[in-house]
N, C-alpha and C positions, 0 to 999 in steps of 0.2 A: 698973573696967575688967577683964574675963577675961583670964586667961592663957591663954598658949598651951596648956598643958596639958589645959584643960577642954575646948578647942577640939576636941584632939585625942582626950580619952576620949567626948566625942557624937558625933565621927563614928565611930571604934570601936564603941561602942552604938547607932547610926542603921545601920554595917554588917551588922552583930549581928541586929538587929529584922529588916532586908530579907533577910536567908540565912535566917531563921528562917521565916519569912513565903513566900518562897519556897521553900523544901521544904516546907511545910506543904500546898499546895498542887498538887493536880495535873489535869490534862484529861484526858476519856475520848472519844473519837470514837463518832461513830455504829455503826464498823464493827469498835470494839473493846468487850471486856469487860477491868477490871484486876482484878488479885491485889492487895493489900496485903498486903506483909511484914515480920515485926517480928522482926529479926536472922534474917533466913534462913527464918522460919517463917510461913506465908499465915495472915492474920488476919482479913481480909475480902477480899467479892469485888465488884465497884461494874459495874452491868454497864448504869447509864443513862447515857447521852450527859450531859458537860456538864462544870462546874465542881466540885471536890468538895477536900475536907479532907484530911487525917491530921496525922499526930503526923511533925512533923521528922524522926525517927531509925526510923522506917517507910521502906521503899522501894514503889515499884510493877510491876509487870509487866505490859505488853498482850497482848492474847491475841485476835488476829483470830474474830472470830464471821461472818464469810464462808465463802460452800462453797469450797472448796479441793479443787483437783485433786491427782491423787496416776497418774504414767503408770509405769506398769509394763513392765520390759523384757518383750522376746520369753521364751515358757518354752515348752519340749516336755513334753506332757502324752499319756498312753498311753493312751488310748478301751478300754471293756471288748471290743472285739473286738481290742482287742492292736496298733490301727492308732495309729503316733506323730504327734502334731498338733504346728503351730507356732501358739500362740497367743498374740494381743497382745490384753492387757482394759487399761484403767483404770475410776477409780473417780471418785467425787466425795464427799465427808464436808468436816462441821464439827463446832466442838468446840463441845460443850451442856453440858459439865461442866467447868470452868476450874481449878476445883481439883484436882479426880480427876486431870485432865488434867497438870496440872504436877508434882503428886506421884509420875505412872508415866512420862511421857514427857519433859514438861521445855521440848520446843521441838519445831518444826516439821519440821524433819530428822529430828531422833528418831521424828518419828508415822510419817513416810514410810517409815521405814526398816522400821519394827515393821508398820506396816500394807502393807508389800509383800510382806512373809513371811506374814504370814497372807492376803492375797488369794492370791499362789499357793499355798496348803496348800486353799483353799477350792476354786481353779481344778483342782488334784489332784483332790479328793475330788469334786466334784459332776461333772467330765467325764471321772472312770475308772470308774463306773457305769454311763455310756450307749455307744452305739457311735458310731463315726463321723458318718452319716450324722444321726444326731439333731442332732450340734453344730454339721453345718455346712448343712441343709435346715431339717430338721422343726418343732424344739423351742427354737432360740435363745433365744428370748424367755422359758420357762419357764425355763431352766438358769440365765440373766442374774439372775431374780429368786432362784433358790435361791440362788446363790451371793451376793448381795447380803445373804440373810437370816443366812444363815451367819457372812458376814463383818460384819455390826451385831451381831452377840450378839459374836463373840469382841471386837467393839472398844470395845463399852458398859464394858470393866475397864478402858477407859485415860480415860476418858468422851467417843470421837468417834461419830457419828453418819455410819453411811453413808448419803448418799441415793442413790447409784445405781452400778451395776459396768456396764459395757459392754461388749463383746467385738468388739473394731475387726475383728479377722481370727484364723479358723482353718481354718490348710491345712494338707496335705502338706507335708514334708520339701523342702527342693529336689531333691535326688535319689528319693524316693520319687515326687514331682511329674512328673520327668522317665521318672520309669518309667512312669506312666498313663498321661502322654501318649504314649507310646511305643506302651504298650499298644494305646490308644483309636487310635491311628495304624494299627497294624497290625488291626485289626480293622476299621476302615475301609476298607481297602486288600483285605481281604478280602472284606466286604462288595459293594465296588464291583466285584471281579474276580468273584464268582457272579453280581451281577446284569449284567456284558456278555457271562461266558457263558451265562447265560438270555437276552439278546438275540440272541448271535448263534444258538442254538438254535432260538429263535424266527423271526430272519430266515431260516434255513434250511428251515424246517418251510413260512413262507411261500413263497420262492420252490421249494422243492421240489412243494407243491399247485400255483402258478402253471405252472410249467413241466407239470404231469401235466394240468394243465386245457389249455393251448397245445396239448398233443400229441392231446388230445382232440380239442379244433375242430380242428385243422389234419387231424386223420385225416377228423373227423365232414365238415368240408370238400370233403377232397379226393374221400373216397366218392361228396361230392355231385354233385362235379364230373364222376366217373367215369359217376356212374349218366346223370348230363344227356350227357355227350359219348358214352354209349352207344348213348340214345336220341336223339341227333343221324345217329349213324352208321347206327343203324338205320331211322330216319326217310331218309337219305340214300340209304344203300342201297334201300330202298323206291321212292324216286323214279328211281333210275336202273335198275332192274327193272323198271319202269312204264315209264319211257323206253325202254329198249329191247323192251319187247314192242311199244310202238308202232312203234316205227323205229330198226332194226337199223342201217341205215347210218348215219345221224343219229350215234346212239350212237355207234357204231363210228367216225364222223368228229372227235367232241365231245372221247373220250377221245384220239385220236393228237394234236388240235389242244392238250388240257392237256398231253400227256407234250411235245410243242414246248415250248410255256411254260418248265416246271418245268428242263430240258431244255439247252434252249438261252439262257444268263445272260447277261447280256452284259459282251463283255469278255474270253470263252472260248467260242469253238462247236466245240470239238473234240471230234469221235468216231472211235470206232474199231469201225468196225461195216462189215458188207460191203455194198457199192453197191445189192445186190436185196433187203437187211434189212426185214424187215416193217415195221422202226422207219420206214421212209422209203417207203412203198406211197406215199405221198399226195404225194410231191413228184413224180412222176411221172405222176401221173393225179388230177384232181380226186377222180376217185368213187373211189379207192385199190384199182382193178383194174389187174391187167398189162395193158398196152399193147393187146395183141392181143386181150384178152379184152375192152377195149372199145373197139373196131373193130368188131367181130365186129357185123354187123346184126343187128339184131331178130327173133325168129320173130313 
């Protein structure tokens, strides 16, 4: 029969075997590479998925082999024409050297840190070269990739690999912003006030010819009018010439009968003229002789 004792050093030794057995042992994901460290110091580096070995008294370190973003605050950067920009980039990198990597950097915050100081020394240098206008029209695309190039060589010493820098936005200052537009405002305003006085200029010029041409036809008109009611008057005149060379009394009856007309309106037949007035021969006498004179027989 065993004693307790025995009982008790196999399972001490069966705990033994299982601690030893599991730290001997570790997992690597697809999305990691590990370090192996032996007192502190990398001793290997396991960068295939799966189940793997070491020595008990080894530790490990995972080390994401995914692209990792990296967002960089806002920084003012001063364009070679001296114009201050606000610009927002990030980045995107992963690490391809796991050791290099944990030798200068250590961990993920660390990268971020180290690699935000050198993106903006990178974002300095490649955008106080060019002027304004290239960083925010022309050339994006070109500056994005210098600067991307710039900042994979300085970051190859920590072993991270940039794959891309982007430049989400660069503008104006808000207050420099607020000056353009101000600017762009009043030059608009300016703008719009020459061309309504070019309009009203122009509407002037129009109705000014309008009005010179109206004064025209109405002259060219009324001459015409003149010359036709002259040659009415004269044509009229002519018939009443002709009339009266034919017949003097006629005549002489035609016109006392219009001056009645014209004469006497109705509604007013007042005159003031003397009873024997020539104006009145004919109410007196058909043929507009005195009385006596026609009486007076015939020779």
């Amino acid at each position: 029969m065993r004693s307790p004792v025995t009982g008790i050093v196999a399972l001490v030794l069966l705990f033994i075997v299982l601690a030893v057995g599991y730290s001997s042992v570790f997992t690597v994901q697809q999305t990691e590479q590990t370090i192996v460290l032996r007192f502190g110091e990398p001793v290997d580096i396991v960068t295939e998925p799966g189940l793997h070995f070491k020595a008990p008294w080894n530790s490990v370190i995972n080390v994401d082999k995914r692209i990792l973003d990296l967002e960089n605050p806002s920084q003012e950067v001063i364009a070679s024409d001296q114009k201050r920009l606000v610009v927002d980039a990030f980045a995107r990198y992963r690490i391809k050297n796991a050791l290099r990597y944990y030798t200068s950097v250590g961990s993920i915050q660390a990268a971020n840190l180290q690699l935000t100081t050198l993106l903006n020394a990178a974002l300095r240098r490649v955008l106080g070269e060019v002027t304004f206008i290239t960083v925010v029209r022309d050339d994006r695309e070109k500056l994005m990739l210098r600067i991307r190039e710039q900042l994979d060589r300085e970051a190859d010493g920590y072993g991270i690999e940039v794959v891309d820098v982007r430049i989400r936005r660069a503008d104006l200052p808000e207050q420099n912003s607020q000056a353009v537009y101000n600017r762009m405002k009043t030059e608009r305003e300016r703008e719009a006030a020459e061309f309504r006085a070019q309009g009203d200029q122009k509407a002037q010029e129009i109705r000014s010819k309008a009005d010179r041409e109206a004064t025209v036809i109405v002259a060219e008109a009324n001459s015409a009018a003149d010359q036709t009611r002259g040659a009415g008057d004269a044509e009229r005149n002519r018939l009443f010439a002709e009339a009266y060379g034919k017949d003097k009394d006629f005549f002489a009856f035609y016109r006392s009968m219009t001056a009645y007309e014209n004469g006497l309106k109705p509604g007013d037949t007042r005159f003031l003229l003397r009873p024997d007035s020539e104006f009145f021969r004919y109410f007196g006498s058909a043929s507009g002789k005195p009385p006596e004179a026609a009486a007076a027989p015939k020779q």
